[in-house]
C-alpha positions as CSV (number, residue, x, y, z in Angstrom):
1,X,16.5,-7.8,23.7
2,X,14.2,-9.2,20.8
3,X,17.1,-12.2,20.5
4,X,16.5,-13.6,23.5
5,X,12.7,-13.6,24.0
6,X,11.0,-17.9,23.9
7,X,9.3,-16.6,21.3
8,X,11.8,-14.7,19.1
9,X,11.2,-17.0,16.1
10,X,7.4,-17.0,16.3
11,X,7.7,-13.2,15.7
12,X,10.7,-13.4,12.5
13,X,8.0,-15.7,10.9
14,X,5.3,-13.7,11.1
15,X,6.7,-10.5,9.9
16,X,8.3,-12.4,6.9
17,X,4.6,-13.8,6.0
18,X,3.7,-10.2,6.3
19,X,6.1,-8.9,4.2
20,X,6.0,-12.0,1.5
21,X,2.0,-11.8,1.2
22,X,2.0,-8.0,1.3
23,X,5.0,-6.0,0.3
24,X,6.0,-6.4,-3.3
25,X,10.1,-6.2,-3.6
26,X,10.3,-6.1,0.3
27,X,14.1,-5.5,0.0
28,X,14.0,-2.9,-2.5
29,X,11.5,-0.6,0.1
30,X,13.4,-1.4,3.3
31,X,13.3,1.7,5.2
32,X,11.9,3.8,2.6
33,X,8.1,2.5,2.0
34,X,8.1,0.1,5.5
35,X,10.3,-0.5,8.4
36,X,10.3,-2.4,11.6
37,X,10.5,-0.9,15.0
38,X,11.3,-2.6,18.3
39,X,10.6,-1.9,21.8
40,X,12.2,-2.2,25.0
41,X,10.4,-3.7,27.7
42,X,10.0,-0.5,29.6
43,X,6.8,0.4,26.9
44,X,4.8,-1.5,28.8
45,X,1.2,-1.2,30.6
46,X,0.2,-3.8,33.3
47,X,-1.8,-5.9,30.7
48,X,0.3,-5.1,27.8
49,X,3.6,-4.1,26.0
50,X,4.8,-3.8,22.3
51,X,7.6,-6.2,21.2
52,X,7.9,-4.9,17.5
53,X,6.1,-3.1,15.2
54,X,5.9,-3.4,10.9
55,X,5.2,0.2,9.7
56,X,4.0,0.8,5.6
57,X,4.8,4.8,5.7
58,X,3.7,5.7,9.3
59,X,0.9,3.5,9.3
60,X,1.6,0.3,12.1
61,X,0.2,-2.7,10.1
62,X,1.8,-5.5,12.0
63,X,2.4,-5.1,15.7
64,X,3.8,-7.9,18.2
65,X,3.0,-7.8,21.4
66,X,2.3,-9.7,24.8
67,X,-0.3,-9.8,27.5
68,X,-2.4,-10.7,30.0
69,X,-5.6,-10.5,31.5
70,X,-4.5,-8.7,34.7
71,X,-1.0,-8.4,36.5
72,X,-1.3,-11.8,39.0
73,X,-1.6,-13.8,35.2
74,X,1.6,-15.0,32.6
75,X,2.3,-13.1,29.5
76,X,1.2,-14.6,26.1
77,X,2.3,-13.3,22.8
78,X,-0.2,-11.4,20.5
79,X,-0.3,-10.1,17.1
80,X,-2.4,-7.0,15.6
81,X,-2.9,-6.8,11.7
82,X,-4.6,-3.8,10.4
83,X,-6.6,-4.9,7.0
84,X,-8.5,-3.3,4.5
85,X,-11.9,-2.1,6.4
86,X,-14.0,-3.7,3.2
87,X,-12.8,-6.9,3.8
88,X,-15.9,-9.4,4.5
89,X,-14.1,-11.7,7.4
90,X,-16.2,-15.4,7.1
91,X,-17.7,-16.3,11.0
92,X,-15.3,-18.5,11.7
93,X,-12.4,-16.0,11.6
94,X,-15.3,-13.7,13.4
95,X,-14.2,-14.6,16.3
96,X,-10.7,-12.9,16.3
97,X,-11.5,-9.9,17.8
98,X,-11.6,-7.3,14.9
99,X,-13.2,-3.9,15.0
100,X,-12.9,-0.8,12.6
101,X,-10.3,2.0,13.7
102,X,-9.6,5.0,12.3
103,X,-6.1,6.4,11.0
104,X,-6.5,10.7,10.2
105,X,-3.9,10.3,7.3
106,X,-5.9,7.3,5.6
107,X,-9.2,6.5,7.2
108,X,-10.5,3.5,7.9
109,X,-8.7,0.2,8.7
110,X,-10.1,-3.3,10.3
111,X,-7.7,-4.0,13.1
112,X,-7.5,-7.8,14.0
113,X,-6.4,-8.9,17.2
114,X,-5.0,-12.2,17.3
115,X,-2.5,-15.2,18.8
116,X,-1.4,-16.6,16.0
117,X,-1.3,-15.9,12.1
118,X,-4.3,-15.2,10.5
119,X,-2.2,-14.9,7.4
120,X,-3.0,-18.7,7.2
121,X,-6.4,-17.0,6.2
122,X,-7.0,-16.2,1.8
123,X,-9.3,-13.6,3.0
124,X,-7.1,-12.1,5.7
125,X,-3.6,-12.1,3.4
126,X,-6.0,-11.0,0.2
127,X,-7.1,-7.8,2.4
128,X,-3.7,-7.3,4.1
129,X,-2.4,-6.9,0.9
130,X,-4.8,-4.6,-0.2
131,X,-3.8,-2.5,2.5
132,X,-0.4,-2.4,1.9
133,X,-1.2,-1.5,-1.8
134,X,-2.9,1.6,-0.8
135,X,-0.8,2.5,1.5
136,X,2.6,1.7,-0.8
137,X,1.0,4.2,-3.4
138,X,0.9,7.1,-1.1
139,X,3.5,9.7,-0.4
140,X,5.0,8.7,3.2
141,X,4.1,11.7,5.4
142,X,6.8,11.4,7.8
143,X,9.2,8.1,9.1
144,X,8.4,6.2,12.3
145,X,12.1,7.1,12.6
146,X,13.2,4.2,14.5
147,X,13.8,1.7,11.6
148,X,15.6,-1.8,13.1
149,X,18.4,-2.7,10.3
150,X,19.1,-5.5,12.9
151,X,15.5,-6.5,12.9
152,X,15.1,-6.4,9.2
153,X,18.4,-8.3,8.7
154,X,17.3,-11.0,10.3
155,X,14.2,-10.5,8.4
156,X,15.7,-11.3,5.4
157,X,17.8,-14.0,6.2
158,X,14.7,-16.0,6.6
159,X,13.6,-15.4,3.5
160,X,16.9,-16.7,2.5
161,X,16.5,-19.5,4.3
162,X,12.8,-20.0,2.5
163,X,14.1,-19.3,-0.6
164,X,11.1,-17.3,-1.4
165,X,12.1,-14.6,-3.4
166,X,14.3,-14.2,-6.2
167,X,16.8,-11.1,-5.3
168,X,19.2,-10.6,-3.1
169,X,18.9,-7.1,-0.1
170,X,19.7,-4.1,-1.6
171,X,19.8,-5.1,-5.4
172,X,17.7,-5.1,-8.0
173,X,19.2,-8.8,-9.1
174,X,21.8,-9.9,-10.5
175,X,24.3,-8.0,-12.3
């Protein structure tokens, strides 16, 4: 269970940077423009396994996960943000492992493989959100299907806690 993993918050925090420096109105488009998915354990290769997933339409631009270099090492948490392919990434944040991948409903996107935020980055949150733009103004092809109101609950009770945005879930303010 997401809950009980060491690094539970780590992951909460993340997605809620994604969400604030990406999504416009993130809990007006809960499950219809984005949703989060989680994953059991069980998903797992020997070197790797997907903890949770942030999905714009059906296009994974957030994914938790841990690994490890082989089965005799520890698992380490991980993060993969898919930016906009344009963005021009400054040689310091060159050496996150990024390459180019392609998605058949939108094309190109630069996938960045990281262990920790690279949100902290303006040109990293400047071409996530740019991403998410695109992808916010196209006509969702299909759900993931999965959505996690659990997930995105807690979600949004850290951007209570922040105080970060100025409307409640669900509402368009108040009445």
């Amino acid at each position: 269970m997401l809950q009980e993993r060491d690094n539970y918050q780590q992951i909460i925090t993340f997605m809620v940077d994604y969400l604030e420096t990406a999504i416009p109105s993130p809990h007006l488009t809960e499950a219809t423009a984005w949703s989060v998915v989680t994953f059991a354990s069980k998903t797992a290769s020997s070197t790797n396994r997907r903890v949770a997933v942030l999905y714009i339409n059906t296009v994974e631009v957030l994914v938790a996960y841990d690994y490890r270099y082989s089965p005799k090492f520890s698992w380490h948490p991980a993060w993969v943000i898919n930016i906009d392919h344009r963005a021009q990434l400054p040689l310091s944040l060159m050496r996150m492992n990024s390459k180019i991948a392609e998605y058949p409903a939108i094309g190109p996107v630069r996938r960045v493989f990281c262990t920790n935020s690279p949100l902290k980055s303006p040109v990293v949150a400047l071409a996530a959100s740019q991403l998410a733009s695109e992808l916010l103004q196209k006509e969702p092809a299909a759900k993931p299907g999965r959505h996690n109101p659990l997930l995105a609950d807690a979600l949004f009770d850290e951007m209570d806690r922040r105080g970060d945005h100025d409307s409640v879930r669900g509402s368009s303010g108040p009445s």
